[in-house]
C-alpha positions in Angstrom: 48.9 -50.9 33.4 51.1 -48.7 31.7 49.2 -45.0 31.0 50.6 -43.9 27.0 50.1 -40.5 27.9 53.1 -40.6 30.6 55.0 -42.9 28.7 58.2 -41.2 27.1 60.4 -42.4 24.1 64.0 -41.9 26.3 62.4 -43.9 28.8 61.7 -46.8 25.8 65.7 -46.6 24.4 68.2 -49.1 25.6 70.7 -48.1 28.9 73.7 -47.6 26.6 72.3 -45.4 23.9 70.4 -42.7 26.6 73.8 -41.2 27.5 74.5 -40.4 23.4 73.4 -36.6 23.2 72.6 -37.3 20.0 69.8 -39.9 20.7 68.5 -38.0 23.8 68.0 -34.7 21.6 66.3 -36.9 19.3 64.1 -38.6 21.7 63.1 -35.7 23.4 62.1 -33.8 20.0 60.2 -36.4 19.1 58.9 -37.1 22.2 56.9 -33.6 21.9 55.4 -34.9 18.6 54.5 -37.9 20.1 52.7 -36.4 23.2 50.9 -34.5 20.4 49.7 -37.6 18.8 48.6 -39.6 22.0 46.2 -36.6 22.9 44.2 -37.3 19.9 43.5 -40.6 20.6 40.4 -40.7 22.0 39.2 -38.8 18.8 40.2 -41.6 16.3 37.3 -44.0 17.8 34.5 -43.3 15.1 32.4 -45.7 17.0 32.2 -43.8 20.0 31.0 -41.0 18.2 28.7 -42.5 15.6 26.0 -40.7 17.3 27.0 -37.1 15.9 28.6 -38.2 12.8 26.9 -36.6 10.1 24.6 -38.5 7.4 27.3 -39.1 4.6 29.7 -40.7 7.3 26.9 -43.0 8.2 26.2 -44.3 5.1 29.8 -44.7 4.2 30.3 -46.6 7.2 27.0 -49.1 6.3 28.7 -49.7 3.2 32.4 -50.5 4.4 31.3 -52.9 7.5 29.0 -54.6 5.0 25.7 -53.8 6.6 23.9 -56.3 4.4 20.4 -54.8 5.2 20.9 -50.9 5.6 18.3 -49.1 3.9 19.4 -45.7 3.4 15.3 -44.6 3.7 15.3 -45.7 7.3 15.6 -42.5 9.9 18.9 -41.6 10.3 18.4 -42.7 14.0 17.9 -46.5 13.2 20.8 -46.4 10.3 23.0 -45.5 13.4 21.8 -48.2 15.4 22.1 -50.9 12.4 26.0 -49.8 11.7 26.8 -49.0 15.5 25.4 -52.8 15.6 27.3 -53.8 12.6 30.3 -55.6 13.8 28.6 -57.6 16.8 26.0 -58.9 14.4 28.7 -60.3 12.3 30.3 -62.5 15.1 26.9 -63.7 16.3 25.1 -64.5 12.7 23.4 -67.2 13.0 22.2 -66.7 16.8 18.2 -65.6 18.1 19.5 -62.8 20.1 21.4 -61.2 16.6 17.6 -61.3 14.8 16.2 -59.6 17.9 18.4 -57.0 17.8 17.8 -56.2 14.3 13.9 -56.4 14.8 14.4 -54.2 17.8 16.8 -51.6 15.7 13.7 -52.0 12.6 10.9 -52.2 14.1 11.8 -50.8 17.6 9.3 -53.2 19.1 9.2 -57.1 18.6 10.1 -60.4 19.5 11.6 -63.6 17.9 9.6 -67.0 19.0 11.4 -70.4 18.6 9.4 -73.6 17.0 9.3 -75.0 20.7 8.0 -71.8 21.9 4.7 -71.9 20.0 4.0 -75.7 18.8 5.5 -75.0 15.0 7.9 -77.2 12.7 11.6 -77.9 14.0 14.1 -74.8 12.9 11.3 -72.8 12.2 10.7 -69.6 14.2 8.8 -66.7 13.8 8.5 -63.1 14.7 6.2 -60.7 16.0 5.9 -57.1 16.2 3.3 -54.3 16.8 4.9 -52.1 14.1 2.2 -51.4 11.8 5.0 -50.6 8.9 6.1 -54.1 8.9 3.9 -54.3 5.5 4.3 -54.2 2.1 7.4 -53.2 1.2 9.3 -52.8 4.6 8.6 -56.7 4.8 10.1 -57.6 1.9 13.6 -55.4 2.9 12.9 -56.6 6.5 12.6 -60.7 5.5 15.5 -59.7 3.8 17.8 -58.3 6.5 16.3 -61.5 8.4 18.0 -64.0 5.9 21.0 -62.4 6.4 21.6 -62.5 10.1 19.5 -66.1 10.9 21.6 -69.3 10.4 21.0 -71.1 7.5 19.2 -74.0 8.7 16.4 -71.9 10.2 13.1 -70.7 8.7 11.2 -68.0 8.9 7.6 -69.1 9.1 5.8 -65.9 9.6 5.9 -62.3 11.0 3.0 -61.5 13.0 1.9 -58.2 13.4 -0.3 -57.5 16.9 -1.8 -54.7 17.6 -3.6 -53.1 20.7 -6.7 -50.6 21.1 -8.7 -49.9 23.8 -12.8 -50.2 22.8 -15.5 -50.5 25.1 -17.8 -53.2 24.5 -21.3 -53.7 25.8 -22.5 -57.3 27.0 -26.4 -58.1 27.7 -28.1 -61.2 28.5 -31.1 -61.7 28.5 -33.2 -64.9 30.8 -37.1 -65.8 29.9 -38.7 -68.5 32.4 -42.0 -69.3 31.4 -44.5 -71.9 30.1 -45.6 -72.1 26.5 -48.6 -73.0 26.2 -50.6 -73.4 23.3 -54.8 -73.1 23.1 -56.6 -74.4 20.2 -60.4 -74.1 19.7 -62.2 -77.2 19.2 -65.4 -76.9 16.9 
């Protein structure tokens, strides 16, 4: 594999036109420019640092990679996640594992269940979380981003929303053996 950064541009012109003082001088002047270039590089790669890009940059990158359900009142941790997500969404719409990403980067917890999984209708599936703010209004924008990334013949039936406490409970029980017996006076 050929390292760019040792790469230089008299190395790149043809055998007859290296000798021409001319071309070298030119080469190697722009060869300095060119070095200059290649060392900035690895800075170009907005992707690789979307995770200290500030707020405005985020935004503006949800809106050019057509981030269909970006929400601009989510955290500014879980609007990175959607656009750092973006792109790999778009070639797998339309697959499970694209909605379970996007409940995990909403919700952070959850799960997508197939109709075969739990005894529902063909091409229906349905999801289920323990996030409490999967209510009202998150729901709505949530069923939303949903219908974006699911293929088109699929369903969402339901979202299910679990949730876990720890309570103590108190069993008794309580056995009587005995006769009944009942004693009437005869007059």
């Amino acid at each position: 594999m050929i390292d760019i950064q040792m790469v230089r541009l008299i190395d790149l012109v043809p055998p007859n036109l290296r000798n021409d003082p001319t071309i070298s001088a030119a080469a190697e002047s722009l060869d300095r420019q060119l070095k200059d270039v290649t060392t900035l590089i690895p800075q170009l790669s907005i992707v690789h640092h979307i995770d200290t890009l500030p707020e405005q940059w985020v935004d503006e990158l949800a809106w050019q990679w057509h981030v269909d359900f970006y929400d601009p009142d989510l955290s500014l941790e879980q609007r990175r996640d959607l656009v750092k997500n973006a792109l790999p969404w778009h070639k797998r719409k339309g697959t499970p594992s694209a909605v379970a990403e996007l409940i995990a980067a909403v919700f952070d917890t959850g799960e997508v269940l197939e109709w075969f999984e739990y005894g529902g209708e063909p091409y229906h599936f349905k999801v289920v979380t323990s996030d409490p703010s999967a209510t009202t209004e998150k729901a709505k924008e949530f069923i939303a981003a949903i219908n974006s990334v699911k293929n088109e013949r699929s369903w969402l039936e339901a979202i299910e929303i679990t949730t876990e406490s720890t309570m103590e409970l108190y069993f008794a029980n309580v056995l009587h053996i005995g006769d009944h017996i009942t004693i009437e006076q005869v007059v």
